[in-house]
Short mmCIF file of the C-alpha atoms (twelve columns), coordinates in Angstrom:
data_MODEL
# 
_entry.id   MODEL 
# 
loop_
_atom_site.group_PDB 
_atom_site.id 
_atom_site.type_symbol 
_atom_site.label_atom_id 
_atom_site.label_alt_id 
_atom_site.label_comp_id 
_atom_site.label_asym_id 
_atom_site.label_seq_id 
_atom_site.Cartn_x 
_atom_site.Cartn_y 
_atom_site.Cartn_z 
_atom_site.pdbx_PDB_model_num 
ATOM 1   C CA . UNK A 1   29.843  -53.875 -26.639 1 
ATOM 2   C CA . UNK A 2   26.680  -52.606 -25.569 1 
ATOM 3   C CA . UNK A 3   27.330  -53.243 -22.076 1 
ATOM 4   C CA . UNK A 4   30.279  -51.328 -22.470 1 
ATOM 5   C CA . UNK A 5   28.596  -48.301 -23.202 1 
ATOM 6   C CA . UNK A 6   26.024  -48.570 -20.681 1 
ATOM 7   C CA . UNK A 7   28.302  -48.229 -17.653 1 
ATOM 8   C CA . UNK A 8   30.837  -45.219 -17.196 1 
ATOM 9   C CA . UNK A 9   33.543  -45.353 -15.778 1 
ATOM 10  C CA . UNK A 10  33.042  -45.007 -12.123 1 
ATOM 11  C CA . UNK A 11  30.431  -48.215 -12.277 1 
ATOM 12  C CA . UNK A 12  27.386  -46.099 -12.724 1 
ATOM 13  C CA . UNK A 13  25.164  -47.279 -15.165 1 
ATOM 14  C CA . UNK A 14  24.272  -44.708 -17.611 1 
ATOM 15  C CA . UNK A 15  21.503  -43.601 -18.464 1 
ATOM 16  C CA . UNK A 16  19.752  -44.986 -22.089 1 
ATOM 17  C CA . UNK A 17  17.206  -42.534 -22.596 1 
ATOM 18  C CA . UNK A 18  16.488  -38.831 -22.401 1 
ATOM 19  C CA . UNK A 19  13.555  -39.493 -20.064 1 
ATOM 20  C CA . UNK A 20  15.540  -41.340 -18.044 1 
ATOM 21  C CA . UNK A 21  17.929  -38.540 -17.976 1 
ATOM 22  C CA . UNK A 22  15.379  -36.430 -16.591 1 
ATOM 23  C CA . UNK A 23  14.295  -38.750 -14.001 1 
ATOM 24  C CA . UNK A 24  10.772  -39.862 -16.195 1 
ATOM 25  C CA . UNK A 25  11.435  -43.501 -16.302 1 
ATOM 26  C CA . UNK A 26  8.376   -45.755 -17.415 1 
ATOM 27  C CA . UNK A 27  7.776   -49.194 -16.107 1 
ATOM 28  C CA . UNK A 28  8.571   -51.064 -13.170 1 
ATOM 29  C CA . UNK A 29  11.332  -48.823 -12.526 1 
ATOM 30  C CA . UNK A 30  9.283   -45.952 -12.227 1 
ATOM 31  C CA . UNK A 31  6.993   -47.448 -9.589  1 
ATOM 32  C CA . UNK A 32  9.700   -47.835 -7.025  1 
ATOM 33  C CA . UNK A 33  10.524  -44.341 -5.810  1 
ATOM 34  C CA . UNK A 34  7.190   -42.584 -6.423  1 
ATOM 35  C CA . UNK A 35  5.288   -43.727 -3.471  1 
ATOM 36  C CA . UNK A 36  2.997   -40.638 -3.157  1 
ATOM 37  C CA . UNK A 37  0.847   -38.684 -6.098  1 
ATOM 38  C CA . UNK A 38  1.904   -36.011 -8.383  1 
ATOM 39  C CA . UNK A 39  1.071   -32.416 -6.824  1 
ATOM 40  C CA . UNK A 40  -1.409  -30.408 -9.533  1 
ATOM 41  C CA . UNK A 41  0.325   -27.550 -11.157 1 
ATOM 42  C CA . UNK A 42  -2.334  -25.850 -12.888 1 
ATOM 43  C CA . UNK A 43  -0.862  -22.635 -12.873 1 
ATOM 44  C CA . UNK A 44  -3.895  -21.467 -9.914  1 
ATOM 45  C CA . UNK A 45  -2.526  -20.004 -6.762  1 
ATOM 46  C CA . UNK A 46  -3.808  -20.964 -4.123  1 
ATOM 47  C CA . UNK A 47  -7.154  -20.224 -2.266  1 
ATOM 48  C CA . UNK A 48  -5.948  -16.869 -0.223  1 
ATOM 49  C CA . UNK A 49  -8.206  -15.099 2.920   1 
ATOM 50  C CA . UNK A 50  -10.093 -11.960 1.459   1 
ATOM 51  C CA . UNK A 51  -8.178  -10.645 5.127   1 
ATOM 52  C CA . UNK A 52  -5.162  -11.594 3.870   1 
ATOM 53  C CA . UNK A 53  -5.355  -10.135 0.477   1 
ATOM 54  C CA . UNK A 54  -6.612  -6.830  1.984   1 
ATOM 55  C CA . UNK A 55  -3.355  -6.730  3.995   1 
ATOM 56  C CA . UNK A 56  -0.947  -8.101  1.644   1 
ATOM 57  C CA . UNK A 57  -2.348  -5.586  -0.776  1 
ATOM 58  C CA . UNK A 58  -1.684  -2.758  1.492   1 
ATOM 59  C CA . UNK A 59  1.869   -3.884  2.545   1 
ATOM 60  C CA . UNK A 60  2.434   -3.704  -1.125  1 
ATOM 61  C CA . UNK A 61  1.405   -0.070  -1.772  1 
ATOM 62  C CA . UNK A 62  2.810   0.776   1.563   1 
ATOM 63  C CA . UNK A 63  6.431   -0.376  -0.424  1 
ATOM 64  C CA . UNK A 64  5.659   1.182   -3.251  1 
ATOM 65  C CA . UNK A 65  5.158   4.007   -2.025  1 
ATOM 66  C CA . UNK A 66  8.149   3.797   -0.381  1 
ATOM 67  C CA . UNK A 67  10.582  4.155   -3.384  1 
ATOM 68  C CA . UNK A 68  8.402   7.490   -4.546  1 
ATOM 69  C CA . UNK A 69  11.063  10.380  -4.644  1 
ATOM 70  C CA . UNK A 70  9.069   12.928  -3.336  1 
ATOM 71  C CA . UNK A 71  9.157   16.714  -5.006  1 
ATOM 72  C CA . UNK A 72  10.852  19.320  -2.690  1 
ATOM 73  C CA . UNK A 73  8.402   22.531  -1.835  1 
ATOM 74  C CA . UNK A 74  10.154  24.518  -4.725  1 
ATOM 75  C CA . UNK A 75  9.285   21.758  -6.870  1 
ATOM 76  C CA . UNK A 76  6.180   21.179  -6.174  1 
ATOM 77  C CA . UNK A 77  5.020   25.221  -6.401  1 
ATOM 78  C CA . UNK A 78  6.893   25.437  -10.255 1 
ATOM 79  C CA . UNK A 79  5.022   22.711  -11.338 1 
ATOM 80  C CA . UNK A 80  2.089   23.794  -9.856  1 
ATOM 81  C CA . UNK A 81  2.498   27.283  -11.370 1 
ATOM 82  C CA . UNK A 82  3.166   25.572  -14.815 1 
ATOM 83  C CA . UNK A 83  -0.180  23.296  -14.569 1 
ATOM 84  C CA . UNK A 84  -2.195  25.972  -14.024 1 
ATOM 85  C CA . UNK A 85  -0.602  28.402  -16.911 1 
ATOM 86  C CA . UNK A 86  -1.009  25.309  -19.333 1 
ATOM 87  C CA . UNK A 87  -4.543  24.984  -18.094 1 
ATOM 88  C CA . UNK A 88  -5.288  29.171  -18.833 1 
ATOM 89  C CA . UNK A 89  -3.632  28.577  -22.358 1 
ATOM 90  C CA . UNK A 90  -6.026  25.494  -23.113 1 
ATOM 91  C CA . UNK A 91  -9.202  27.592  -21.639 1 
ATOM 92  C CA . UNK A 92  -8.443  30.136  -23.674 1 
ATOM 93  C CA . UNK A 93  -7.587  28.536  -27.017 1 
ATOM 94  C CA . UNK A 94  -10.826 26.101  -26.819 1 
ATOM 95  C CA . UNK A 95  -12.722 29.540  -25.971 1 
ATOM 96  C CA . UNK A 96  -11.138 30.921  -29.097 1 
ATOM 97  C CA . UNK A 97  -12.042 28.020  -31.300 1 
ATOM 98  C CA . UNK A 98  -15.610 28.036  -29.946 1 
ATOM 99  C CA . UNK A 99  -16.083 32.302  -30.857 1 
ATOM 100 C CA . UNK A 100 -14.739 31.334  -34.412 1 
ATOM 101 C CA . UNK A 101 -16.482 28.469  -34.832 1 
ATOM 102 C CA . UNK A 102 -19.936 30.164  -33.867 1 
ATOM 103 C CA . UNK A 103 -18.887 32.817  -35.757 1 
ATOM 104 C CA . UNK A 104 -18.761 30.876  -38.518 1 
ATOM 105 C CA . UNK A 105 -21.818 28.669  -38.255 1 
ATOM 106 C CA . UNK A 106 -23.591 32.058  -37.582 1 
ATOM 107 C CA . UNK A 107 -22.121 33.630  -41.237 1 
ATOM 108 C CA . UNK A 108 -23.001 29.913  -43.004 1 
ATOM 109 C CA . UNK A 109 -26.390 29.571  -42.027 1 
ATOM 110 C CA . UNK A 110 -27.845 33.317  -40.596 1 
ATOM 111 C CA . UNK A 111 -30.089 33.745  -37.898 1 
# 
């Protein structure tokens, strides 16, 4: 009955184990196809030029670069204009705070 189960029906012998299902057969078996060593997968890519990094490094940013969308001149000038407004207001406000704070210290302690 065993040997029933064992072969399917198109004379292939099935097989008995999940490691065997996945091709990790111990024993004897095992030996027979193998015939060269097991390449290390340590997760470490391989040892690379310093040349060859430089360049591959620069193809990449070249690429990158690529897919930018650029801002038109109009765009470019409004946010301009608005970086330079938002900069003002911060000057400004931090100036504020300072007088205030001086101000302040100057009441507090006298001179």
């Amino acid at each position: 009955m065993a040997d029933e189960r064992e072969a399917s029906d198109d004379g292939q012998e099935r097989p008995r184990t999940a490691a065997d299902r996945r091709g990790r057969r111990t024993g004897p078996a095992a030996e027979e196809g193998k015939g060269r060593a097991t390449a290390v997968r340590d997760g470490r890519p391989a040892r690379v030029s310093p040349l060859k990094r430089v360049i591959r490094f620069l193809r990449e940013v070249v690429a990158e670069l690529r897919k930018v969308i650029w801002p038109t001149r109009r765009q470019l000038v409004t946010y301009t204009i608005v970086v330079l407004v938002f900069v003002s207001f911060m000057v400004a406000f931090v100036a504020l705070l300072d007088l205030v704070f001086a101000q302040g210290v100057t009441f507090l302690f006298g001179t």
